[in-house]
Every structure is written in C-alpha cells, then in structure tokens.
C-alpha positions in Angstrom: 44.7 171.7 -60.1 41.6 170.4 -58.0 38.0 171.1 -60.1 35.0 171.8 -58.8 32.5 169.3 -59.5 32.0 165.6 -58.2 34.8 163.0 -60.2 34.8 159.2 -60.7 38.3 158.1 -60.7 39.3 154.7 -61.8 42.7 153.3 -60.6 44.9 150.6 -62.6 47.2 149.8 -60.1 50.2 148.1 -60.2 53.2 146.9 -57.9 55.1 149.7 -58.5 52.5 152.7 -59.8 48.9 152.9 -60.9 47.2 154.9 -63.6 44.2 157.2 -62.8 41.6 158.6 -65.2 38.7 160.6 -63.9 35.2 161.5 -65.8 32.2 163.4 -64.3 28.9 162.7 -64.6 28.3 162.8 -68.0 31.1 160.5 -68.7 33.0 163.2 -70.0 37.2 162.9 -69.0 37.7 165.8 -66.6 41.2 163.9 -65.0 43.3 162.7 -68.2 45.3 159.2 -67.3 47.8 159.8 -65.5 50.7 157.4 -64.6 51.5 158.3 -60.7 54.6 156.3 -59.3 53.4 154.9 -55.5 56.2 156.2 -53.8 55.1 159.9 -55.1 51.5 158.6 -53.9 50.8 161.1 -51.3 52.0 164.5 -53.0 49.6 163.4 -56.0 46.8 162.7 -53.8 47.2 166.1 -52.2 47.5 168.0 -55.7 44.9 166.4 -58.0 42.1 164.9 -55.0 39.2 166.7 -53.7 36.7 165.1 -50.9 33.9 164.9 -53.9 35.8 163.0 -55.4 34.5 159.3 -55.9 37.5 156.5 -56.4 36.9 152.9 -57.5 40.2 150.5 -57.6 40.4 146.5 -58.2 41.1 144.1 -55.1 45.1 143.7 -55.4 47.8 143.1 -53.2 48.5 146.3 -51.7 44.5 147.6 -51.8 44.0 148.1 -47.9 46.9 150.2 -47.8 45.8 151.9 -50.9 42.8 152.1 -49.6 43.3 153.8 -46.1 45.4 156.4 -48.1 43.0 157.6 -50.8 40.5 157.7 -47.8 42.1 160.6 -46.2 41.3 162.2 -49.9 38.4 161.4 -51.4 34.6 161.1 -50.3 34.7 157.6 -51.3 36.4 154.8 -52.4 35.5 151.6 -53.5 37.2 148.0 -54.5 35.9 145.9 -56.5 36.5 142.1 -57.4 38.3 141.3 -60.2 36.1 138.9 -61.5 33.3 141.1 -61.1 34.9 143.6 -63.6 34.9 141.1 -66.1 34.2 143.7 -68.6 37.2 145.1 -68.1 39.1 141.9 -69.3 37.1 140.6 -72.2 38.0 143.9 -74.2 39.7 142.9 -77.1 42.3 146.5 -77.1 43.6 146.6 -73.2 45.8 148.6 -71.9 46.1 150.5 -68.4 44.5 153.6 -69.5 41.1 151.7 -70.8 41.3 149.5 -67.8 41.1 153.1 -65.3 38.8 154.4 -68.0 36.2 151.4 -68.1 36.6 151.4 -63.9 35.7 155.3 -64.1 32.5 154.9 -66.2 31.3 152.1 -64.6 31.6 153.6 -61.2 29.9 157.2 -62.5 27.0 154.9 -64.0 26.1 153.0 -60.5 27.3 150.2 -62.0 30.1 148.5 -59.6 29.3 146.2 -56.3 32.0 146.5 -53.7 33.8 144.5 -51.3 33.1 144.4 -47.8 35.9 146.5 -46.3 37.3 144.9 -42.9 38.4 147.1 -40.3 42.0 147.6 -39.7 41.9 145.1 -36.8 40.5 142.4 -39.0 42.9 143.0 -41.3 45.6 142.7 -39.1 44.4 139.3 -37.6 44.1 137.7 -41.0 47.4 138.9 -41.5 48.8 137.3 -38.6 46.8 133.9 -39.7 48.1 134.3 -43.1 52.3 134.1 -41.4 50.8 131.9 -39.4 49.9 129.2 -41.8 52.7 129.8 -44.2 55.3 129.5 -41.1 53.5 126.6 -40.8 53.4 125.2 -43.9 57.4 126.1 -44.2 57.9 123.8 -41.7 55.8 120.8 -42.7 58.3 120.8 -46.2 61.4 121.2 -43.9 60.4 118.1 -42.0 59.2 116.0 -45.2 62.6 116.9 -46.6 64.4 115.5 -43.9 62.6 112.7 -43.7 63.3 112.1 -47.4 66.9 112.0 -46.2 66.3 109.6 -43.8 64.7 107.4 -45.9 67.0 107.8 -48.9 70.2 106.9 -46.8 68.2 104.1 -44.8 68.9 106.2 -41.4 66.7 105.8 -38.2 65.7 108.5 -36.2 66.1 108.8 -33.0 63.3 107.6 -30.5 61.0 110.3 -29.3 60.6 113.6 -31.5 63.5 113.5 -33.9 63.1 117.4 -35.1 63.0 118.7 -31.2 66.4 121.1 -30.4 68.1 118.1 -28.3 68.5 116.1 -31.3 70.5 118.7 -33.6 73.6 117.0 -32.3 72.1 113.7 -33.8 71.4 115.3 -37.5 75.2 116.9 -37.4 76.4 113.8 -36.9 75.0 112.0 -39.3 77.1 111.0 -42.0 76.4 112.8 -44.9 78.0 115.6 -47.4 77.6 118.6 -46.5 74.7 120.0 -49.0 72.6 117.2 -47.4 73.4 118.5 -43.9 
C-alpha cells in the first residue's frame, strides 16, 4: 500500500507498540493511525514506508533503536524532546492517535527542532558509562548496607579493606541469622 507523494508520519511509541498517522502537505491524513505491535516492526515498515517519506518520533527509551530501523525506510527521521512538544501534552482530549497526529502536523508545518543524533559509537560508550555507574552505584548500597550491619550488632571489621575477597570467611562467620548473612 505505499503512495506516491511525500508523508509526515508521527509515531506514539510505546514499550510494547507505537501508533503511526501520516498527513501530506496539506495536512490532509493520507496514513490513518495505525497501532503496529514492535515485534511486527519490520514487515510494517516494509509494507506501508517509502524513502519520501518524512518520520518524527519523541525521545523514549528504545528511540536509537527505533531510530536506526526507520532509517533504512524513510528519507528522514527526526526525534524530538519531549518537553519541546509541549503542545502535545497540554491538550485537554489525549490519546495516542492525537498525540501521532499533533507530531505529523507539526512536522509537515516545519515546526519541530530535533535532537542531535549521536553516532552509534557514541551511543555505545554512553551506554557502557551508564552500567558503569549503576554497577557502581549498586555497590556503594551493598557496602552501606553492610556497614549498617556492623554497626547495628556493634561488630568491628576487620583491619585493612573489610569488603576485599579474603575477608568473606570473616562475614560468614559472623554471628548472625541467616537473612542478615
């Protein structure tokens, strides 16, 4: 069912599926809203995208993924911040269709400002900071939790570093119930 004719295609997307609407230059609605599951994703994109097609989606968690896929399909695609699509959440009536259709006519009117895109290897190495810093952080609450213990059973640690391997023997040892341990 591809049209000939350049499209603005707003996506709603969720965790689990988005909803597309398209209109053309006019604003008219040449691509009715359309609920697409994600895991059918790529058969839909091969039926209903042409490469004039222009696609504008809202910064979520899975966009770069999203976004490398639609690439493939369309002549464009742009996200846009949330914030700066306030428009979309001060309507009084909302639901996913008028949230694609608002995104549609706003892109076919010029009137979105992207995101700067990062290149895959950027993404990945923010990724890789992002596990960094939560494996971090993970351990910072695993320490001040056993210190808690410590201090609520008026235990000393041992001398040096007590959470380095050689001292597991020391915290299975100690004497408390086993939830604590």
């Amino acid at each position: 069912m591809k049209d000939s004719g350049k499209r603005y295609i707003g996506l709603d997307v969720h965790k689990h599926y988005l909803i597309a609407l398209g209109v053309d230059d006019e604003l008219n609605v040449v691509l009715p809203a359309r609920r697409v599951e994600l895991s059918h994703l790529e058969s839909w994109m091969k039926k209903i995208l042409t490469r004039q097609d222009e696609i504008v989606l809202e910064m979520t968690t899975n966009t770069w993924q999203l976004y490398d896929e639609l690439c493939a399909y369309a002549s464009s695609v742009l996200v846009v911040h949330p914030p700066h699509v306030a428009l979309i959440t001060r309507s009084q009536v909302m639901n996913d269709k008028i949230a694609a259709s608002i995104l549609a006519r706003l892109l076919a009117k010029g009137l979105l400002v992207g995101i700067w895109v990062p290149p895959q290897e950027i993404r990945e190495l923010r990724g890789l900071v992002a596990q960094r810093k939560k494996m971090t952080r993970l351990a910072t609450q695993a320490k001040n939790r056993l210190h808690a213990v410590l201090q609520r059973h008026h235990l000393t640690p041992p001398d040096g570093n007590p959470f380095h391997g050689s001292q597991k023997s020391w915290w299975l040892a100690l004497p408390l119930g086993p939830w604590k341990r």
